[in-house]
N, C-alpha and C positions, 0 to 999 in steps of 0.2 A: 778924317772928320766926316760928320755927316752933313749932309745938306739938307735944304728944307725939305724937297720932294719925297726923301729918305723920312725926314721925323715924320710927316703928315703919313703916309703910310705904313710905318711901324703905331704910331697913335691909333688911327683907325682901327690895325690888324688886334689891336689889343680891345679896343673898343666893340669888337666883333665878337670877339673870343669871351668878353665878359658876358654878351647878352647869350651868347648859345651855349653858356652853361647851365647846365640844366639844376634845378631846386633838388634836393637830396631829399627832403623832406617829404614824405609822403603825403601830409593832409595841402591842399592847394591852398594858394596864399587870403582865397576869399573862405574857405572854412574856417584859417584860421582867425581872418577879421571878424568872422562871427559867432565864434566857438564863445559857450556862456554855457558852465561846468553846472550840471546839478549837486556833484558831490565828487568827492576824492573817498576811494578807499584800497587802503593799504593792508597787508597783509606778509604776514614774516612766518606764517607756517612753513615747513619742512625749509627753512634758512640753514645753511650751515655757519654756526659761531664757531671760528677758527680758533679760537682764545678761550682762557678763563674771565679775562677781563670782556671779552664779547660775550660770554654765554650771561655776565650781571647784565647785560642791557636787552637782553633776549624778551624781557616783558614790556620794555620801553620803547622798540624799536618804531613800533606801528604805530602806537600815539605821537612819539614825539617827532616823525617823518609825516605824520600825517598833519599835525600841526605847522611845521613849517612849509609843506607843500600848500597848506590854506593859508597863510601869511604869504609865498611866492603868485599864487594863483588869486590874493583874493579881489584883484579889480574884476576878474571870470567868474567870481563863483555869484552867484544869483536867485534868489527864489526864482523859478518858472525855465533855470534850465535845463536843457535837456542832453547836453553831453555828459559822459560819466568819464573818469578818469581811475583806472584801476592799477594798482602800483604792488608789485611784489617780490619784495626782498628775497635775494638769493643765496648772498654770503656776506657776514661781518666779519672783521679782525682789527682787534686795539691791541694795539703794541704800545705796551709803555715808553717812556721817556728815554729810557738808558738803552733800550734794545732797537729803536730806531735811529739814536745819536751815531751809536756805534754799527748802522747799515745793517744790523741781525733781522729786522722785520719792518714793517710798514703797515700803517693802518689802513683799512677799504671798504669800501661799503657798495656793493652791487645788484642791481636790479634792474625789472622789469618795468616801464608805461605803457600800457595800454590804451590809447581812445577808442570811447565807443559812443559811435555817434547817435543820433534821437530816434533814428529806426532800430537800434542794437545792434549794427553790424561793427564788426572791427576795421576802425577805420586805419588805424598808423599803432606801431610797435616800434619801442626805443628800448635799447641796450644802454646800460648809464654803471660807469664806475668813478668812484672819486675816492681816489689816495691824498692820506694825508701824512704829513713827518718825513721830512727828510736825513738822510746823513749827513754827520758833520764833517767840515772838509778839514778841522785841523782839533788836536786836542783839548785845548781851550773850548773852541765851540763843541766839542763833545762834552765835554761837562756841563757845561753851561747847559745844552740842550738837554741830558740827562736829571738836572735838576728842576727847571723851566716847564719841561713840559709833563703831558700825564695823559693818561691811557681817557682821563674824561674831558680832556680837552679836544682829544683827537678827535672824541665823538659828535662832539660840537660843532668841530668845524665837518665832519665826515654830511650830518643831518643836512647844513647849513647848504652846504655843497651840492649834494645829492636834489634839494629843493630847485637850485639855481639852476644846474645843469640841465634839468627837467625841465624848465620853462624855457631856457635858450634853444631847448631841442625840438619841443611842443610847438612854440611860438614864434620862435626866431629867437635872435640876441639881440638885447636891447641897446637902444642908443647912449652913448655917454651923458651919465647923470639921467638917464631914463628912469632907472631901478628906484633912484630914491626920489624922485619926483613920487613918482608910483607908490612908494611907500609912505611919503609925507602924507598927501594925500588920502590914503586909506586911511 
C-alpha cells in the first residue's frame, strides 16, 4: 500500500511532468487567441485520386473542403483579417461500400495547412489524414455495411473530417460541447 507521503509526491511528479510538456503546436497559444483568418483557400491541383469514384469528386474537392473549412473556421474568419490559411489536397480515395465492408480498401483524404501570418511569413504546417469506413467484424455486418454505406457518404464524412481536424490542429481541441455552441451561435 501506499502512503500519504508516496501519493503527494507521485501527484506532484505528475503534476510537474504535465506543466513541462512542451505545446507541439507551432503557432503560440497567444497567436492563436488572436488569429482572425482573412480567407481560406484550397486547392486540389496535382492531387492524386486513387479511385474512379475519387477522380468524380476531383471538381468538387476545393469547393466543398473549402466550404466546410468556412463553416469549422467561421467564428475566425472576418472582414479586416489578416491571416491566410492555405490548404492543399494531396491524395483522395472512396472505396465503396462492399470493398471497405470486406477490408479490400478504405476511404482518405490528405493534405496540407498552411498559416500564413499578416506579414506573409509561414508561420505553422499541418499534415492532416482522415480515413473513413471500416471492416466488418462478422458476415452480417459485412453485408449490412456493403449495402448501408457508399463511396458518397464516405466523402461526407471524409470533407467533414478533414475540416474538424484542421481546427483541433490550428487551434487546439475544443471543449466538450464547445463545437456546437460555436456552431449554434454562428
Amino acid at each position: 500500500m501506499l502512503d500519504r507521503r508516496t501519493l503527494i509526491a507521485l501527484g506532484l511528479a505528475g503534476l510537474l511532468a504535465a506543466c513541462g510538456t512542451p505545446d507541439p503546436n507551432p503557432l503560440s497559444r497567444a497567436a492563436r487567441g488572436e488569429m482572425q483568418l482573412a480567407d481560406i483557400e484550397v486547392t486540389a491541383q496535382g492531387a492524386g485520386f486513387e479511385s474512379g469514384a475519387a477522380r468524380d469528386y476531383a471538381s468538387r474537392i476545393a469547393p466543398d473542403l473549402d466550404a466546410a473549412l468556412s463553416r469549422e473556421f467561421a467564428d475566425r474568419l472576418e472582414r479586416g483579417g489578416q491571416w491566410r490559411m492555405l490548404v492543399e489536397v494531396s491524395r483522395l480515395n472512396l472505396a465503396g461500400g462492399t470493398a471497405t465492408a470486406l477490408g479490400r480498401d478504405q476511404s482518405r483524404l490528405s493534405g496540407a495547412v498552411r498559416v500564413i501570418d499578416p506579414a506573409g511569413a509561414l508561420r505553422a504546417s499541418y499534415t492532416i489524414q482522415v480515413l473513413a469506413g471500416e471492416a466488418a467484424e462478422s458476415r452480417t455486418g459485412t453485408l449490412l455495411g456493403a449495402v448501408a454505406n457508399s463511396a458518397r457518404g464516405y466523402y461526407r464524412e471524409l470533407v467533414a473530417g478533414f475540416a474538424r481536424d484542421a481546427r483541433a490542429q490550428v487551434l487546439g481541441a475544443d471543449l466538450p460541447g464547445q463545437r456546437m455552441v460555436r456552431r449554434i451561435s454562428n
